[in-house]
C-alpha positions as CSV (number, residue, x, y, z in Angstrom):
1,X,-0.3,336.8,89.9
2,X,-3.4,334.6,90.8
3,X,-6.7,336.9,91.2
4,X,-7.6,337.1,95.0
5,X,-11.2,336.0,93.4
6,X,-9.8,332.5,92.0
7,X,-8.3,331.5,95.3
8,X,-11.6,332.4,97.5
9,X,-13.1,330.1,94.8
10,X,-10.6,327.2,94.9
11,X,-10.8,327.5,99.0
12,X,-14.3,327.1,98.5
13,X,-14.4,324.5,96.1
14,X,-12.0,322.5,98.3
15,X,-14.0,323.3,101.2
16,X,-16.8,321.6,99.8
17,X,-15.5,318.9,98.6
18,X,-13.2,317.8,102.2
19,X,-17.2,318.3,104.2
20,X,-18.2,315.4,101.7
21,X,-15.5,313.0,102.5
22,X,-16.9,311.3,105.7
23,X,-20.1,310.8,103.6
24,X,-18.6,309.6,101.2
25,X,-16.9,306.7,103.1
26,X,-19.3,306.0,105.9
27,X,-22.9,306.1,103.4
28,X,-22.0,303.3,101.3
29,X,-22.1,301.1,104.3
30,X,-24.8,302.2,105.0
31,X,-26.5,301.7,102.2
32,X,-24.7,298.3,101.9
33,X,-26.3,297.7,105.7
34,X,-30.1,299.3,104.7
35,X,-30.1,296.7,101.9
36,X,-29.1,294.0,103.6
37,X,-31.5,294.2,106.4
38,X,-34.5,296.9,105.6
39,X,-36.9,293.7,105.3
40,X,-36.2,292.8,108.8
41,X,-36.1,296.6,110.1
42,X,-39.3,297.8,108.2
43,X,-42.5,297.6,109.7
44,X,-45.3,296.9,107.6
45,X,-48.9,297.0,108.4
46,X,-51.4,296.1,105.9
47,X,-54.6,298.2,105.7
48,X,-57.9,298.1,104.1
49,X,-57.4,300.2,101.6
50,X,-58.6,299.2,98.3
51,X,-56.8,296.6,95.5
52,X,-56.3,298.0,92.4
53,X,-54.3,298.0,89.6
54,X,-53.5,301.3,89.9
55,X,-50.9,302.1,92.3
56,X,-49.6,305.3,94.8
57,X,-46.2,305.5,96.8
58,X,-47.2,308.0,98.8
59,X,-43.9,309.1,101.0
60,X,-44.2,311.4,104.3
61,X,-41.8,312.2,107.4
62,X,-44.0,313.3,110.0
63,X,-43.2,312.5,113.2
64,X,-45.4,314.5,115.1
65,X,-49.1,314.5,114.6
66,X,-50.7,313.8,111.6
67,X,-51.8,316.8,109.7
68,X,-55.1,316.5,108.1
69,X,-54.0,317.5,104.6
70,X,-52.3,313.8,104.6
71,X,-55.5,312.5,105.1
72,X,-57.2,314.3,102.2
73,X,-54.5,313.1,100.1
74,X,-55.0,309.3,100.8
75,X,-58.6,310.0,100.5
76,X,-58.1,312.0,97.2
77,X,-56.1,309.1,95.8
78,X,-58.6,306.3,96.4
79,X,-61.6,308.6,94.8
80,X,-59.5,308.1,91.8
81,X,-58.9,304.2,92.3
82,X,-55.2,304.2,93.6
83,X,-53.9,301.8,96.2
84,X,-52.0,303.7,98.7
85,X,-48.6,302.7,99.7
86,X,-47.9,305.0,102.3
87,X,-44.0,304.4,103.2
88,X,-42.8,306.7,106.3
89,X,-39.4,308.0,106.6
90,X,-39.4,307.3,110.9
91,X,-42.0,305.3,112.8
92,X,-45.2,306.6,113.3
93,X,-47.1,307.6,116.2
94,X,-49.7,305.2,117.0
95,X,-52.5,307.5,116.3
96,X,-51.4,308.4,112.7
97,X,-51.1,304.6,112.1
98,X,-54.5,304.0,113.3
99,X,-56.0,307.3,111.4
100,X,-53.9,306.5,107.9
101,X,-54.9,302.3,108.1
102,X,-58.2,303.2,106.6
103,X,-57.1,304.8,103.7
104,X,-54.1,302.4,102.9
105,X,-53.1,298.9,101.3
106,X,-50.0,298.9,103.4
107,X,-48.1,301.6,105.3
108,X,-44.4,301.0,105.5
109,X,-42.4,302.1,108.6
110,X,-38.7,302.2,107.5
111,X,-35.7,303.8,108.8
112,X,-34.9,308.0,108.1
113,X,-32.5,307.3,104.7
114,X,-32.0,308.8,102.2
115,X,-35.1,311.8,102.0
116,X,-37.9,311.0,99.4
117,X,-36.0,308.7,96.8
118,X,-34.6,306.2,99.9
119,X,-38.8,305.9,100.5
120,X,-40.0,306.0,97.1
121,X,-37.2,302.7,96.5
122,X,-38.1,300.3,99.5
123,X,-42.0,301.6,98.1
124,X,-41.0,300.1,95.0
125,X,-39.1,297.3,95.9
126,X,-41.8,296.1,98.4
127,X,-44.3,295.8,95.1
128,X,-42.0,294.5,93.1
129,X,-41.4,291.7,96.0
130,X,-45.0,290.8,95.7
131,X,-45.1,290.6,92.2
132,X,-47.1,293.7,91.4
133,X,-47.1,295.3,87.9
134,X,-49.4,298.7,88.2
135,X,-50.9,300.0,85.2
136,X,-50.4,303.3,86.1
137,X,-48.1,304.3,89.4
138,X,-47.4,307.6,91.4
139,X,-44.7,308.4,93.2
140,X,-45.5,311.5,95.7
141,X,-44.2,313.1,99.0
142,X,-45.8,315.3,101.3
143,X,-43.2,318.5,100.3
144,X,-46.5,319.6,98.7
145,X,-50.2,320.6,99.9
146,X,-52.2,318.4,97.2
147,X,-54.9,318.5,96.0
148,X,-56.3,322.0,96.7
149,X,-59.0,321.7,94.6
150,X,-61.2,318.3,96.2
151,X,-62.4,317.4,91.9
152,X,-59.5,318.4,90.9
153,X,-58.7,316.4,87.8
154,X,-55.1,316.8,87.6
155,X,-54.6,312.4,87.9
156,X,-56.6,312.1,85.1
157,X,-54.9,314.9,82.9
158,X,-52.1,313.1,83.9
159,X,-53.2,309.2,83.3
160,X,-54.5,311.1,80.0
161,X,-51.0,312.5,79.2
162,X,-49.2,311.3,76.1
163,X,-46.1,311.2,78.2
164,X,-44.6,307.9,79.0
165,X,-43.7,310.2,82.4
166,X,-45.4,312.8,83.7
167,X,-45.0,315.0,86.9
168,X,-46.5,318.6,88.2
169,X,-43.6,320.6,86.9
170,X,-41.0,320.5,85.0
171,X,-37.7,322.6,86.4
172,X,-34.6,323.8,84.3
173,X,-31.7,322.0,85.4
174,X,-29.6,325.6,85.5
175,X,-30.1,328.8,85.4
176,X,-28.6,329.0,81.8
177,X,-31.1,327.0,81.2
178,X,-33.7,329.1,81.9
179,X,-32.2,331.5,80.1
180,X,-32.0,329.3,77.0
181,X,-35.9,329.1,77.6
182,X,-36.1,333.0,77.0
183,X,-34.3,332.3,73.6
184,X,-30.8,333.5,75.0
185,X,-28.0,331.7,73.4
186,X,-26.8,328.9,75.4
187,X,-24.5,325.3,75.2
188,X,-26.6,322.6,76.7
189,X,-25.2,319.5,77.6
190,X,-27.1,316.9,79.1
191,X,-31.2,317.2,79.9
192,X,-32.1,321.0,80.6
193,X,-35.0,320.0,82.6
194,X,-35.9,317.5,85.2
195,X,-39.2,316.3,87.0
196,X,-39.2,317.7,90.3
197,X,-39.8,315.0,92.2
198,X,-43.2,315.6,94.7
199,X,-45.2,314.1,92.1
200,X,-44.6,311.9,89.1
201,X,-46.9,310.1,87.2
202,X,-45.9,306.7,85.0
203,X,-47.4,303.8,83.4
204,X,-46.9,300.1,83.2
205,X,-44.4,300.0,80.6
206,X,-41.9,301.9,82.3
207,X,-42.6,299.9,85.4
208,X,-41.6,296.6,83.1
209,X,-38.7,298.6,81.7
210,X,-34.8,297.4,82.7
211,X,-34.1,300.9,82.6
212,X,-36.5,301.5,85.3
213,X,-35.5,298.6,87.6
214,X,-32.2,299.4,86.6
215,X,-32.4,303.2,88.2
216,X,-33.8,301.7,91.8
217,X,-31.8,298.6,91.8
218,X,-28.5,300.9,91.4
219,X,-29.8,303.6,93.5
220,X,-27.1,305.1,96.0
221,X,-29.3,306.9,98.3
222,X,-27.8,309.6,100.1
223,X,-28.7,311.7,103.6
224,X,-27.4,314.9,101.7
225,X,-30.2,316.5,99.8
226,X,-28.1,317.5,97.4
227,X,-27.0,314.2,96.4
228,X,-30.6,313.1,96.6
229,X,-31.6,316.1,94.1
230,X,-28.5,315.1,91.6
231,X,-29.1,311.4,91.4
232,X,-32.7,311.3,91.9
233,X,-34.2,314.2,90.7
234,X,-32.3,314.8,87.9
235,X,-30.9,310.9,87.7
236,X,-34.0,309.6,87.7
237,X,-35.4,311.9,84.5
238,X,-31.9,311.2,82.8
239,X,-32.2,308.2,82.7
240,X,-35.5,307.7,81.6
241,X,-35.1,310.0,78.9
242,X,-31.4,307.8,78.1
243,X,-34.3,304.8,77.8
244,X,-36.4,305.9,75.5
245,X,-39.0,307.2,77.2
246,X,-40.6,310.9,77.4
247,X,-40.6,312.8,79.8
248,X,-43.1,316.2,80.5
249,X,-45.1,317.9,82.8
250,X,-47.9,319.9,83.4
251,X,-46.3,322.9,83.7
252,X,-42.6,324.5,83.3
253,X,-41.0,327.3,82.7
254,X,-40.9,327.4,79.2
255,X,-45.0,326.4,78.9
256,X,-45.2,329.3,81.4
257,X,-43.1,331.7,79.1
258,X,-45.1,330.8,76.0
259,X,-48.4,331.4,77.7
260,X,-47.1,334.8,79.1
261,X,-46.4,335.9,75.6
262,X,-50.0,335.2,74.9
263,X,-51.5,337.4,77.7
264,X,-53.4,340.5,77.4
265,X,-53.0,343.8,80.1
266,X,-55.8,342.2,82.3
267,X,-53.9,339.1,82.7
268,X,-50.8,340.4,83.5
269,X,-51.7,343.0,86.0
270,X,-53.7,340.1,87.9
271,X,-49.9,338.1,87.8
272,X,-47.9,341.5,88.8
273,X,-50.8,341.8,91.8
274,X,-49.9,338.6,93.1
275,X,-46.6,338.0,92.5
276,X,-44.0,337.5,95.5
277,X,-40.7,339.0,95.2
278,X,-39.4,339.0,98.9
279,X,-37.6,342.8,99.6
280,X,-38.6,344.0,96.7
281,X,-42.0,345.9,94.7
282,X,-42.9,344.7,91.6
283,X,-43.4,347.7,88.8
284,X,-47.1,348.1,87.5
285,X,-46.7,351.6,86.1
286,X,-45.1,352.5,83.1
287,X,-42.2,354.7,84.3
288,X,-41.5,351.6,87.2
289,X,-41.0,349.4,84.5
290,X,-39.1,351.7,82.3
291,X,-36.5,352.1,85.3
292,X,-36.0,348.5,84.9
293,X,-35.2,348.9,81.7
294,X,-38.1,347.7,79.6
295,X,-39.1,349.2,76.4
296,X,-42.1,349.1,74.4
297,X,-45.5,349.3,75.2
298,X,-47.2,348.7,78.8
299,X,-48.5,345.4,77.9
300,X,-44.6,344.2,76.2
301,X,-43.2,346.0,79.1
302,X,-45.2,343.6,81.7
303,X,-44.4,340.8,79.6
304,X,-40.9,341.2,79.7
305,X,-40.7,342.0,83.3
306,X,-42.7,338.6,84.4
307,X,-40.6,336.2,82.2
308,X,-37.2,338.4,83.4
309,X,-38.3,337.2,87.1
310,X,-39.7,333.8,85.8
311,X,-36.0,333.2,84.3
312,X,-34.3,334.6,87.1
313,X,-36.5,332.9,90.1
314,X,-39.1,330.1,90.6
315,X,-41.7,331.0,88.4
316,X,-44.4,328.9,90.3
317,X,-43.4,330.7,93.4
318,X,-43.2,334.0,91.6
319,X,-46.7,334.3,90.0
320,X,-48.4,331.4,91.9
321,X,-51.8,333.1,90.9
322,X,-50.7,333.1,86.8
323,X,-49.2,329.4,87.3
324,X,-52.4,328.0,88.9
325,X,-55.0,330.1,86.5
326,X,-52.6,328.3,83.3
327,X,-51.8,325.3,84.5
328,X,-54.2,324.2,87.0
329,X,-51.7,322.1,89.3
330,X,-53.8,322.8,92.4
331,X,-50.6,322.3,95.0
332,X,-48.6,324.6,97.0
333,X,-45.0,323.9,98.0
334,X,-43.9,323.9,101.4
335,X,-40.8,325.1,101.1
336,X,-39.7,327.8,103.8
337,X,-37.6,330.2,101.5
338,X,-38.3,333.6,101.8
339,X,-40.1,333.8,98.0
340,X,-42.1,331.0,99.0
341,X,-44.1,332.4,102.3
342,X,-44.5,334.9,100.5
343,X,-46.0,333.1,97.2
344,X,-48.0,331.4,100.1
345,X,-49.5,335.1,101.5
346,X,-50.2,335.7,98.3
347,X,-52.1,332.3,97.1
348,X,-54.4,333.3,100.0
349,X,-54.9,336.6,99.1
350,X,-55.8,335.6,95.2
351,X,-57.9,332.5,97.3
352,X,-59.9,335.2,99.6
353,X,-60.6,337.5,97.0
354,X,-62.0,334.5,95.3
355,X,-59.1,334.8,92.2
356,X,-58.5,330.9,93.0
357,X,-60.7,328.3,93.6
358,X,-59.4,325.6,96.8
359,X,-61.7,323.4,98.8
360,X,-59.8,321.2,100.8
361,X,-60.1,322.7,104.3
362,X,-56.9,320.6,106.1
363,X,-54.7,322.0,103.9
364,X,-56.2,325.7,103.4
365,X,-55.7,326.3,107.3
366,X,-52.4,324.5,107.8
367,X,-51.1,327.0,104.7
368,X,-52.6,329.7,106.9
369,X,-51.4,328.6,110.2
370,X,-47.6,328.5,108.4
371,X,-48.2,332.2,107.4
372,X,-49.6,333.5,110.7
373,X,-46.6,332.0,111.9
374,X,-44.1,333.6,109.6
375,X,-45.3,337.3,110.3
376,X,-45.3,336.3,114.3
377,X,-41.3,335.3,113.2
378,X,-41.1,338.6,110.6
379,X,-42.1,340.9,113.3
């Protein structure tokens, strides 16, 4: 006899796999149609942004009006000599045009295919086209607030990195994976980690590399975010990594566990005061944490308890205070899960009680504009 459990799953599974079929016959001629004619379809207007040998594809999908925090990161990216390349998923209102020209080389128009990596390839191929070989290049979306912090110096940490690639954060492919990073036993197969993709950081060898025009020559961008997550996201750091190249971040979950280790009890009460666990309070007292089931002494106790959530959840989310006092990323996600408004309350809290240090104003009162308007929603 079957288990009642195993056919809900196979139902499932099938499920799943019949809503991709008209995707998977109708995309690839689509894609075979984008290629063919995106030259003809995108519009491009040149700006007078500055030349440099230092490149940004900046990718954003707004079709309403133009947020201010876009502006401060064109602006941010000049301070530190990058040509913008700002490629938008849609046509853009004529105001945004006219308010982004100033800080851009070229803005790209081009049809709504294929989320960030669709953009961040016609980017590409649209420098390639004219010959271009930046010495350093960024790829970045607007899925982030960046840079809180107006000096902040992550470009240069990152131009400074020993990485042939570098991003903001480095994610575990799996959940076993994060347990693996808490020293749990675990068979791996395949990279445990990939760049999520908001921000990423390379130099010009890459850029020269096959295996890098290989990647967006062979591209099969997708409308289905999880497709674009498997074959770009993780793809993308694959195959890099299959190349030859290394690939890091900033910050990731098992740099975050190893500095947690570290921590004294002032430390970790600041990351169990501003942690976000959405339904849920987090233990601070001894006997809480003992009814979670973690021995030793307060300090080991908090410890454990952090990197059990880190493991479990997005750490960066989780203990957004703890991730920007260790890593100094100076961005917050825009993601609309329930752990994320609520890391978002709470990176405003830390921010008003002056815990964290952010400066750029467009982005500090779109973040609390979202969160006004989550309670409104909440209540």
């Amino acid at each position: 006899m079957i288990p009642a459990w195993k056919i809900r799953r196979e139902i499932l599974r099938l499920k799943s796999q019949l809503s991709y079929l008209p995707r998977r016959i109708v995309e690839p001629l689509l894609r075979a149609h984008h290629d063919h004619t995106r030259w003809a379809r995108i519009a491009v207007t040149e700006g007078p942004g500055r030349t440099s040998a230092k490149y940004a594809v900046f990718l954003i999908y707004q079709p309403g009006p133009l947020p201010g925090s876009i502006l401060e990161t064109c602006r941010y990216l000049g301070a530190n000599d990058y040509s913008v390349v700002l490629v938008s998923n849609g046509a853009l209102p004529p105001a945004s045009r006219d308010s982004l020209r100033p800080h851009c080389r070229s803005i790209l128009e081009r049809p709504n295919f294929g989320y960030d990596f669709g953009g961040y390839r016609d980017g590409i191929h649209f420098l390639q086209r004219q010959g271009l070989s930046p010495s350093h290049l960024i790829l970045l979306n607007d899925s982030i607030w960046f840079p809180m912090v107006s000096d902040s110096q992550v470009i240069g940490r990152l131009e400074a990195s020993a990485l042939d690639v570098c991003g903001l954060l480095l994610r575990p492919r799996r959940r076993g994976e994060a347990k693996r990073a808490f020293g749990r036993r675990h068979q791996a197969t395949g990279p445990s980690e990939f760049l999520e993709s908001y921000l990423i950081h390379l130099r010009q060898p890459v850029w020269e590399s096959e295996t890098f025009r290989r990647f967006w020559r062979d591209y099969k961008q997708s409308s289905s975010k999880w497709l674009t997550i498997k074959r770009g996201e993780i793809g993308f750091s694959k195959a890099l990594q299959a190349g030859g190249f290394s690939v890091g971040a900033l910050s990731g979950l098992t740099a975050f566990i190893d500095a947690i280790s570290q921590q004294g009890a002032p430390f970790l009460d600041k990351a169990l005061h501003y942690a976000a666990a959405p339904g849920m309070a987090f233990p601070t007292t001894v006997p809480e944490l003992a009814e979670f089931g973690q021995e030793g002494a307060p300090s080991d106790q908090k410890r454990a308890y952090i990197i059990a959530i880190a493991c479990r959840e997005r750490f960066n989310a989780s203990f957004c205070w703890a991730t920007e006092t260790l890593f100094e990323t100076h961005f917050v996600k825009k993601h609309n899960s329930a752990l994320f408004r609520m890391s978002r309350e709470k990176y405003l809290e830390a921010i008003d009680a002056g815990d964290i240090r952010a400066d750029a104003p467009a982005a500090l009162e779109e973040i609390r504009r979202r969160v006004h308007a989550a309670r409104g929603l909440e209540s």
